[in-house]
KEVOKE-884216 format. One record per residue (C-alpha): residue in three letters; x, y, z. Coordinates in steps of 0.5 Angstrom, whole numbers, padded with zeros to 4 digits, always signed. Example, Ala and Ser with C-alpha at 12.3 -4.5 7.8 and 13.67 -1.06 7.14 Angstrom:
ALA+0025-0009+0016;SER+0027-0002+0014;
END
This chain:
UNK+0085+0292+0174;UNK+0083+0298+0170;UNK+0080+0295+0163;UNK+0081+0298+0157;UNK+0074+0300+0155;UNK+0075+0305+0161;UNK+0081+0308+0160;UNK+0078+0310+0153;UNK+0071+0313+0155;UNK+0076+0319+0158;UNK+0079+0321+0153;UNK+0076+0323+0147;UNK+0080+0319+0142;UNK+0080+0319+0134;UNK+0077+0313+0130;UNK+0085+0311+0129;UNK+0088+0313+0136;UNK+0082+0307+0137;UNK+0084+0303+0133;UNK+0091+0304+0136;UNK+0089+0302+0143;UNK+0085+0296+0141;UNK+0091+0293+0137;UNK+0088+0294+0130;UNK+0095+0297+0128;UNK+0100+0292+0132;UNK+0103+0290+0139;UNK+0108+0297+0138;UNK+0101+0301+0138;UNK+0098+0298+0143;UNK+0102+0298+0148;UNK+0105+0305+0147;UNK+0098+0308+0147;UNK+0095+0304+0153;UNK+0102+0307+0156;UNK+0099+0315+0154;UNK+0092+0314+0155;UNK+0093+0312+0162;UNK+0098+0318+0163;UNK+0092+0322+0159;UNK+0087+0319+0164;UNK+0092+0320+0171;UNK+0093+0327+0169;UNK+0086+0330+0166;UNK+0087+0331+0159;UNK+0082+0332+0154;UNK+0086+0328+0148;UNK+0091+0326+0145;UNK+0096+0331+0141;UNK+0100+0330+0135;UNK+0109+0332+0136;UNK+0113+0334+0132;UNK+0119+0330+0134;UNK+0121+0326+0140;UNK+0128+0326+0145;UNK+0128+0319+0148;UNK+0131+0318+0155;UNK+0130+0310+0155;UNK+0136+0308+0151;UNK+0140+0310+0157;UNK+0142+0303+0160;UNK+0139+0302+0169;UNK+0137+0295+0169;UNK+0133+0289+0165;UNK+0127+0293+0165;UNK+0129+0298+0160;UNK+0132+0293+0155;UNK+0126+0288+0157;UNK+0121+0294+0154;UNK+0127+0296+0148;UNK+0126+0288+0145;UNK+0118+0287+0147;UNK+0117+0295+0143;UNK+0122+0292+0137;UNK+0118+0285+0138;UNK+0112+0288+0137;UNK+0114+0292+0130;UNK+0116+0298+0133;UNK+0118+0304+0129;UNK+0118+0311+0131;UNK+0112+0316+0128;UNK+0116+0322+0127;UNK+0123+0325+0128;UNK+0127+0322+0134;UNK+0133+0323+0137;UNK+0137+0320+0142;UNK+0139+0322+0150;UNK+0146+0320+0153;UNK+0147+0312+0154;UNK+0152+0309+0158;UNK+0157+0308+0154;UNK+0162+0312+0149;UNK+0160+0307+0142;UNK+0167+0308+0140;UNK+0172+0310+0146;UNK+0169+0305+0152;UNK+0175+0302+0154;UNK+0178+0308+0154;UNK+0173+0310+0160;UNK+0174+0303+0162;UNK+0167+0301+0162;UNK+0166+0296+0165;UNK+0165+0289+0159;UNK+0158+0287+0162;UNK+0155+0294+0162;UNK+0157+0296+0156;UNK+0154+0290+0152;UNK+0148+0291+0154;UNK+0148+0299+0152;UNK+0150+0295+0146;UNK+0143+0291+0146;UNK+0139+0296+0148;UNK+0143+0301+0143;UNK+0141+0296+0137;UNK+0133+0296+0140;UNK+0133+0303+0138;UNK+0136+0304+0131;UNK+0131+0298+0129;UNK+0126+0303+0131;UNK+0128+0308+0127;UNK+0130+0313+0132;UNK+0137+0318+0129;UNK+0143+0317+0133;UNK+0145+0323+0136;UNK+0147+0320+0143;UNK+0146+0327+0147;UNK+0143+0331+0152;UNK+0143+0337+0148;UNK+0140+0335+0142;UNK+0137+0342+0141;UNK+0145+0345+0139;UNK+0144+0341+0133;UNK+0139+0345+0127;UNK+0136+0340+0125;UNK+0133+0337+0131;UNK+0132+0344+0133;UNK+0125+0344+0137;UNK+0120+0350+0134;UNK+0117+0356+0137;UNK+0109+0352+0139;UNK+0111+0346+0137;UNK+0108+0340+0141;UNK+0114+0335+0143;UNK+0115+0329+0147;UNK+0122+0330+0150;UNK+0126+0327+0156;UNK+0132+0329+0160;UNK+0131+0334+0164;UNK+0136+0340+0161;UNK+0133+0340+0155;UNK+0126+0340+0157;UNK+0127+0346+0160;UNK+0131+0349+0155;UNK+0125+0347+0149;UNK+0120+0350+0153;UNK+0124+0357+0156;UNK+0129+0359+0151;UNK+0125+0355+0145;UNK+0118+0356+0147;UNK+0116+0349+0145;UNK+0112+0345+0149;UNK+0114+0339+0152;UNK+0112+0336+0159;UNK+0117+0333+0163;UNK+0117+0326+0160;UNK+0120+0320+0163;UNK+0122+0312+0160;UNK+0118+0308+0157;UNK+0113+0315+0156;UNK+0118+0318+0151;UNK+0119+0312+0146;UNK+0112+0310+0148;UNK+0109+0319+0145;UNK+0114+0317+0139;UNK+0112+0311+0137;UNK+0104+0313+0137;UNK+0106+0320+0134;UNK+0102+0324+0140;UNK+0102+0326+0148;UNK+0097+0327+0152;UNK+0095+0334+0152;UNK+0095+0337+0159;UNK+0101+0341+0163;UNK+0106+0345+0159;UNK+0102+0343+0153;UNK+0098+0348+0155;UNK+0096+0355+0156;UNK+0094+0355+0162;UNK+0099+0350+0165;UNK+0105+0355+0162;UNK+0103+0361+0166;UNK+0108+0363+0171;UNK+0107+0361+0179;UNK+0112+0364+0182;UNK+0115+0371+0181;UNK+0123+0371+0183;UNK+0126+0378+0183;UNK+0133+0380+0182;UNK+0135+0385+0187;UNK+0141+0389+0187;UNK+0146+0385+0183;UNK+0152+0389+0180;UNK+0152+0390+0173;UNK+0159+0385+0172;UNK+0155+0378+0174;UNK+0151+0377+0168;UNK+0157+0378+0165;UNK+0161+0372+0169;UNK+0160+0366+0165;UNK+0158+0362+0172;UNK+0152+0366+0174;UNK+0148+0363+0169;UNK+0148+0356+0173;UNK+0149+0360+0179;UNK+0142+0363+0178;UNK+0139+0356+0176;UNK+0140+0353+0181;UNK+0138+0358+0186;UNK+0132+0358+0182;UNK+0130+0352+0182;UNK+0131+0350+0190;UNK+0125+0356+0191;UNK+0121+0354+0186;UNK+0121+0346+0186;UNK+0116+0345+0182;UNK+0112+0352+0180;UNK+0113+0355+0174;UNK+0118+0361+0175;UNK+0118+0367+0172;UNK+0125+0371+0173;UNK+0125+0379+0174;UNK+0131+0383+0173;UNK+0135+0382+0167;UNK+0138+0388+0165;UNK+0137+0391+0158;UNK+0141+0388+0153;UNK+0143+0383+0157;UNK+0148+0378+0154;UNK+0145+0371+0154;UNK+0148+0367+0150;UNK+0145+0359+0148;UNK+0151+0356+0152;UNK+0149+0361+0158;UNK+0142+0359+0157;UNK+0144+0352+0156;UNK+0147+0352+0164;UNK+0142+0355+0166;UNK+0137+0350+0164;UNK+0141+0344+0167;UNK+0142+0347+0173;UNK+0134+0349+0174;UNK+0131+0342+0172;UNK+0137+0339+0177;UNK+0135+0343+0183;UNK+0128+0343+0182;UNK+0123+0339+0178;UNK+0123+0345+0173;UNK+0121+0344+0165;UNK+0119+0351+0163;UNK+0122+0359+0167;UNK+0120+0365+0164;UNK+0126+0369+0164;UNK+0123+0377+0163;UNK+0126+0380+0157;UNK+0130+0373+0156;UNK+0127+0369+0154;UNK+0120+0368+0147;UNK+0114+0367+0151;UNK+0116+0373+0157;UNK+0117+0379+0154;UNK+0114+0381+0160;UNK+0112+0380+0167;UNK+0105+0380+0165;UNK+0105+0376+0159;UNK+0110+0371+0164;UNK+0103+0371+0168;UNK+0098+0371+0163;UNK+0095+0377+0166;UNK+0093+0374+0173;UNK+0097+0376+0179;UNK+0102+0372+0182;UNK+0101+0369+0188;UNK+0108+0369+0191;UNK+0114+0373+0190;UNK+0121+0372+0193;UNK+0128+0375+0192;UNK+0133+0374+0190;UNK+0141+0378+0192;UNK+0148+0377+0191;UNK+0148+0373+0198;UNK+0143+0368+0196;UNK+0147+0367+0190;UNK+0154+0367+0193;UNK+0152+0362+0199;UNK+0148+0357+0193;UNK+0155+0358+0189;UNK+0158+0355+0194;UNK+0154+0350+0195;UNK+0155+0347+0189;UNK+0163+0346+0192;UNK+0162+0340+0197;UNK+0169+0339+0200;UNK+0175+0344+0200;UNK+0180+0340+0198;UNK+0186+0343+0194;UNK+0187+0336+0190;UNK+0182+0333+0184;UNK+0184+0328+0180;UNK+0178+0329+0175;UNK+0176+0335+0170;UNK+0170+0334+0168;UNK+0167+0338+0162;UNK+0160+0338+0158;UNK+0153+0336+0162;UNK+0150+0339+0159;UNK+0154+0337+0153;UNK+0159+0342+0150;UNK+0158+0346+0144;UNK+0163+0349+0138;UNK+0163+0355+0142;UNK+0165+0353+0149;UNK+0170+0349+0146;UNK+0173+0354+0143;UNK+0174+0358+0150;UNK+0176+0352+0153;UNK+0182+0352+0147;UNK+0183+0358+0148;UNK+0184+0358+0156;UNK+0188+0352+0154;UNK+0193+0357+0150;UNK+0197+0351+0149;UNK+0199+0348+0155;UNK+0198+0341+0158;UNK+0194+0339+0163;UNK+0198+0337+0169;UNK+0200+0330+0170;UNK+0196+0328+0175;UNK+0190+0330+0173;UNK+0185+0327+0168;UNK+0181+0332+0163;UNK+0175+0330+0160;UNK+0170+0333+0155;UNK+0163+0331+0154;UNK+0159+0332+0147;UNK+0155+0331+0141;UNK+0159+0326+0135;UNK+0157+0332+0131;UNK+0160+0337+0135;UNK+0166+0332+0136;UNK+0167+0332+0128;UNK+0165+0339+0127;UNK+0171+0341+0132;UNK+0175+0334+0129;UNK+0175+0339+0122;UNK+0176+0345+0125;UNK+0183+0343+0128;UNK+0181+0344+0135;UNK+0180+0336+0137;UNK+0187+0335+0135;UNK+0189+0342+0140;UNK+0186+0339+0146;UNK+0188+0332+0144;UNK+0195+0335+0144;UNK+0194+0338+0150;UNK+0192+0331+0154;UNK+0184+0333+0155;UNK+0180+0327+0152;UNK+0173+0329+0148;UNK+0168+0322+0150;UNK+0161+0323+0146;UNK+0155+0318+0148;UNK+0155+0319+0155;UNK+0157+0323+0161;UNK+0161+0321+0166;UNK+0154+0322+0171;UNK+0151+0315+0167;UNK+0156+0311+0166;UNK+0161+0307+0171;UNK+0167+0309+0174;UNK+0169+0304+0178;UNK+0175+0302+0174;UNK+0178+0309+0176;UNK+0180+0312+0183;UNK+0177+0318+0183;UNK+0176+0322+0189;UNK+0175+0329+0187;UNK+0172+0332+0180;UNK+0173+0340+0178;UNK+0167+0342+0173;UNK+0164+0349+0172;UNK+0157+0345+0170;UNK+0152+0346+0177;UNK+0149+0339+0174;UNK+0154+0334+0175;UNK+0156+0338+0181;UNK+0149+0336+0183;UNK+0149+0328+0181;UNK+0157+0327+0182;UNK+0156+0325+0189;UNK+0150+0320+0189;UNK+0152+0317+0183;UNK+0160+0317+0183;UNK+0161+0319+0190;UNK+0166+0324+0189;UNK+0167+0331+0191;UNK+0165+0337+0187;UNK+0170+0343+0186;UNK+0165+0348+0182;UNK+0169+0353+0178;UNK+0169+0358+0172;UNK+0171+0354+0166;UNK+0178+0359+0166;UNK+0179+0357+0173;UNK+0178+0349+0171;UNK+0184+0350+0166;UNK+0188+0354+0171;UNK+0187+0348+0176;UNK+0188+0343+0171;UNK+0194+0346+0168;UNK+0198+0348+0175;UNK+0196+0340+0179;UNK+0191+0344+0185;UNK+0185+0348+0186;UNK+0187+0356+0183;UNK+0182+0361+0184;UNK+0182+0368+0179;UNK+0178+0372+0179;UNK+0173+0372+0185;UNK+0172+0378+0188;UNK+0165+0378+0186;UNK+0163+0371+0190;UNK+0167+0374+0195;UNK+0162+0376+0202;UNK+0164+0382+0203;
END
């Protein structure tokens, strides 16, 4: 077994990091510091680097072992280093009898939620911490983040610099201030790996909402675990954060993607050149209207015209989209026989709670949860068979998590769907093979 002398002749550690992990600061210390030294060592970094803020997956309850870790982290007198925010957990706090939670499973959400508030983490409960100013990661800025959109999204639309962190590993970086310093921490690991060309799309896509997942998608299942750098973004494109938001989400679900340089688009790539760090990329690849069109359709996993689910906000809704789907709704119900729902942030709730815009859907029979997301917690107290969404990420995880078929849409064909009872398409001529 590996002793601790050794994981420390490594790394080049600083007197108080060392007093860290020989326990001279507690238990919390210790453990944590020997989780990020032995990472350090797996993956060659040189040292230790302070964060600036940290985005924890492990308050989402799977097993024992995560609230085991939460009370032996609290036991040893845990309290976070710097600011830390909160992934999804598997309950809403305040609706879970409405999702029909099961009792068990929501009592030990709740043990594992009171861990986390004792270790001083904010409760934001969202996959989407970045919607919210004052989490906001920062240009250059070293983070320890952990769920996979919103990884992507500090790394490729913020330019801040987080690895692809995993439980146990993001309370760990949180509680001793620090992660290793390898990967996308770095210069050289955030130079473009493969090139992704853009070829002959019409002008239209980038302005339909759905190419944006669409393009993750097909992005990340070329990729796998490079570093994409996307080409052929026209001028003056919009790509606004909610689309920049889908597009995240759908890349880190398709390939293990925590950064892509978007040409253009997105801080770190104004050019193709820059993406690459002025070397030569060794593989370029392109990408048409087929290729997008047969990864659309993919995303659909039945052609079933009936869906009992609508399922909406993974990545959480924004204001923004909440607004569009108001306005989509223009007043009307939702059919009798489906269950609408809407996942979000309870500041993006309280926000669209003061606006008018909950009390509007609410009347229009969609339910706004918050604190979780219908891939993370149990839906077996529901006979779901098939769910309609406009997120490429829940049309990724619905199967394997919740075994229902996924009908993927524009979020305007959701609503028409929804308020007509079966699957209706608009506007499809663009997706159409010709």
């Amino acid at each position: 077994m590996m002793g601790r002398h050794s994981i420390v002749s490594t790394m080049d550690l600083t007197a108080e990091e060392s007093a860290m992990l020989r326990g001279e600061r507690g238990e919390a210390l210790r453990l944590s510091m020997s989780i990020l030294a032995r990472l350090g060592r797996l993956y060659g970094a040189a040292r230790l680097v302070p964060i600036a803020l940290a985005h924890v997956d492990a308050c989402l309850f799977h097993q024992e072992a995560w609230l085991e870790f939460a009370e032996r982290l609290v036991a040893g007198g845990a309290r976070v280093a710097v600011p830390t925010t909160l992934n999804v957990g598997a309950r809403d706090q305040a609706r879970w009898r409405e999702m029909r939670t099961p009792q068990a499973l929501a009592e030990k959400s709740r043990r594992l939620e009171e861990c986390y508030a004792a270790m001083g983490c904010r409760p934001t409960w969202t996959c989407a911490p970045y919607q919210d100013e004052e989490t906001l990661p920062r240009f250059g800025e070293h983070c320890a983040i952990a769920e996979s959109n919103a990884i992507a999204f500090a790394n490729t639309v913020l330019g801040a610099r987080s690895e692809r962190y995993g439980d146990f590993v993001d309370i760990a970086a949180a509680v001793a201030g620090r992660v290793p310093l390898f990967g996308l921490h770095t210069d050289e690991g955030r130079r473009g790996e493969i090139v992704l060309r853009l070829r002959d799309l019409p002008p239209e896509v980038f302005d339909d909402e759905s190419f944006y997942p669409v393009l993750g998608y097909a992005a990340g299942a070329v990729a796998g675990s490079r570093v994409p750098v996307i080409v052929g973004f026209p001028p003056g494109v919009r790509a606004t954060r909610d689309r920049l938001k889908a597009f995240c989400a759908a890349i880190a679900s398709s390939g293990a993607i925590g950064l892509a340089h978007v040409v253009g688009v997105t801080p770190e790539a104004p050019s193709l050149e820059a993406a690459l760090g002025g070397a030569v990329a060794p593989e370029t690849r392109p990408i048409d209207l087929r290729d997008l069109r047969r990864v659309r359709r993919g995303l659909s996993t039945t052609s079933r015209k009936t869906f009992e689910l609508l399922c909406l906000g993974s990545p959480h809704f924004s204001v923004e989209e909440t607004r569009r789907l108001v306005a989509a709704l223009a007043g009307r119900r939702i059919h009798a026989s489906i269950t609408a729902w809407v996942f979000t942030s309870r500041a993006v709730r309280e926000a669209i709670a003061a606006s008018g815009d909950l009390a509007l859907l609410e009347e229009s029979g969609v339910r706004v949860f918050t604190d979780t997301c219908a891939v993370v917690t149990s839906l077996s107290g529901w006979k779901f068979r098939t769910m309609m969404t406009n997120s490429a990420k829940f049309a990724h995880y619905a199967w394997p998590t919740s075994g229902l078929e996924v009908v993927f849409a524009r979020l305007e064909d959701c609503v028409e769907s929804s308020v007509e009872g079966k699957v209706v398409f608009g506007r499809e001529e663009l997706w159409r093979d010709s």
